[in-house]
C-alpha positions as CSV (number, residue, x, y, z in Angstrom):
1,X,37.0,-22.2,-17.1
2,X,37.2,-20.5,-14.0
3,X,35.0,-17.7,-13.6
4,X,38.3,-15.9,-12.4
5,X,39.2,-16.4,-15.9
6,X,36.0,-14.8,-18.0
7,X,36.5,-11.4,-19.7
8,X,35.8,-9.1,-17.2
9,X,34.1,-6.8,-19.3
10,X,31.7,-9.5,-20.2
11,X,30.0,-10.3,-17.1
12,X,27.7,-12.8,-19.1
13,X,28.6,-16.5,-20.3
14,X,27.6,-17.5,-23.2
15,X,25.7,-21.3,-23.4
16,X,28.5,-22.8,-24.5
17,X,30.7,-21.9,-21.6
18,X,28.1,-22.1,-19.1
19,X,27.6,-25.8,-20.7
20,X,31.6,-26.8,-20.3
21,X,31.6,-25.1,-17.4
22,X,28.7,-27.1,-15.9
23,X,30.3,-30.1,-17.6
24,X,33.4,-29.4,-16.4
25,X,32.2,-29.5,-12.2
26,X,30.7,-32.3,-13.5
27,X,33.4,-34.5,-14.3
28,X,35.3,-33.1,-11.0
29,X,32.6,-34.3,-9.1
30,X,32.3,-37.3,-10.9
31,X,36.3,-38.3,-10.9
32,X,35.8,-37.4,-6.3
33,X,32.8,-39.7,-6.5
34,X,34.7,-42.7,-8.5
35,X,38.0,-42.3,-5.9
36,X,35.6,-42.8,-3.1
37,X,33.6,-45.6,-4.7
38,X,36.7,-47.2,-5.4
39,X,38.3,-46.7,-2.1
40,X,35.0,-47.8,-0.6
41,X,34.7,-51.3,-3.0
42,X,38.4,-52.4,-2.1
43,X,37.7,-51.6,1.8
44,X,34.5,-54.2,1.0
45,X,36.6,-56.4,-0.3
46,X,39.6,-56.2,2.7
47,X,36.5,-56.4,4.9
48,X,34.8,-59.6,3.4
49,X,37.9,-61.2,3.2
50,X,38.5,-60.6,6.7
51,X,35.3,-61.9,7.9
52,X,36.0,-64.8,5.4
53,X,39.1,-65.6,7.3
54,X,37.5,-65.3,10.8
55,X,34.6,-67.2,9.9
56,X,37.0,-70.2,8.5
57,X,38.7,-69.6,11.8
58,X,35.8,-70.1,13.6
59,X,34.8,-73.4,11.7
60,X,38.0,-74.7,12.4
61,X,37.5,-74.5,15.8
62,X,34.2,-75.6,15.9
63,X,35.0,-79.2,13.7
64,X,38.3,-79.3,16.6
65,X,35.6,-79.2,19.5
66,X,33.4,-81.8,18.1
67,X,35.7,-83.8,17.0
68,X,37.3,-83.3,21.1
69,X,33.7,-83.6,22.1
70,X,33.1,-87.2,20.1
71,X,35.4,-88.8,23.0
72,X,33.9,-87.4,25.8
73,X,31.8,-89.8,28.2
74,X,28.4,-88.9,28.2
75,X,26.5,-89.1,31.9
76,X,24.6,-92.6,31.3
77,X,27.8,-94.0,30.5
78,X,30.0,-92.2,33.1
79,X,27.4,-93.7,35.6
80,X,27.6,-97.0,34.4
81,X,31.1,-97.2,34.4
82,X,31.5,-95.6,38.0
83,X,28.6,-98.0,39.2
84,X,30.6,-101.2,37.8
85,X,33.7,-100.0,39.2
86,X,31.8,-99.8,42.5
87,X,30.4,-103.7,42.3
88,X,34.6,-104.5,41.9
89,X,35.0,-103.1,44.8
90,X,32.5,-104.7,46.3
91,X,32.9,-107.9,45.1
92,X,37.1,-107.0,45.6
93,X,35.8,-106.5,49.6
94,X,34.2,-109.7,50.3
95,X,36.8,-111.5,48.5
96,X,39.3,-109.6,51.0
97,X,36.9,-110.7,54.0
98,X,36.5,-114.0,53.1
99,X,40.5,-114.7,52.6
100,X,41.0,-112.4,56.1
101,X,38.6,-115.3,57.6
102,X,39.9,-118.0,56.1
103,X,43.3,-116.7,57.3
104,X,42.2,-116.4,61.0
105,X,40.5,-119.3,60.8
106,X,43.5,-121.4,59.5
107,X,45.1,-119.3,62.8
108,X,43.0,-120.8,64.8
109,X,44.0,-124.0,63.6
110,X,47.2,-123.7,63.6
111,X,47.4,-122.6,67.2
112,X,45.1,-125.6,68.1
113,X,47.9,-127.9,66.4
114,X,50.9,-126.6,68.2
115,X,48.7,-126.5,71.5
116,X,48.1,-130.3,71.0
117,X,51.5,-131.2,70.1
118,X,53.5,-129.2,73.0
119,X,50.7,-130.9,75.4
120,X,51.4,-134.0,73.9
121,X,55.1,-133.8,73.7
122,X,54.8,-132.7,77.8
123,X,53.0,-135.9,78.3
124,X,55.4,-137.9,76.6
125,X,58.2,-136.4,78.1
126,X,56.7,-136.5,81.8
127,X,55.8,-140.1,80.8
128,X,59.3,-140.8,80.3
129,X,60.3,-139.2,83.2
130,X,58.8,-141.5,85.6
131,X,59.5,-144.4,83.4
132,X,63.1,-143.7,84.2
């Protein structure tokens, strides 16, 4: 009841329609009050479910970089590899510089042969030449 609606020639309520009046804002108030409540529990729940799905998100990721990580070199082992790969080369150097010296010196050799022969086969063949 509307005050709008009380006998204007009775500008007194009576307890009883003061009380349904009263109880009447009441539940007003209280049906606005549940709407929000209600509106504000489902945008909770939207908003933990949200987070729920970003924070699974994020775990995802997370077990992806470790399990990424778990085949990464670390340092000590990066260095030793790196230094082993150096004593190869090392060892792959002197190897090279020992065959390069056994080459030259089989060169040498070689040359010394032939040098030998040709004077050898010019002594034969002036030998023959005066033998004739």
């Amino acid at each position: 009841m509307k005050p709008a609606d009380l006998d204007t020639q009775n500008p007194f309520l009576t307890v009883t329609e003061l009380r349904d009046l009263i109880y009447r804002e009441l539940s007003l108030r209280h049906e606005a009050h549940l709407g929000v409540h209600v509106s504000d529990v489902e945008a909770l729940r939207v908003a933990y479910q949200s987070l729920a799905h970003r924070l699974e998100a994020m775990n995802e990721f997370r077990a992806a970089l470790s399990e990424q990580s778990a085949t990464f070199l670390t340092r000590s082992e990066h260095n030793a590899l790196v230094m082993s790969i150096q004593e190869r080369i090392e060892q792959m150097r002197e190897s090279v510089r020992a065959v390069e010296l056994s080459h030259s010196t089989l060169q040498a050799r070689l040359y010394t042969i032939v040098s030998v022969v040709t004077v050898g086969l010019t002594a034969i063949s002036l030998l023959l030449g005066y033998i004739r």
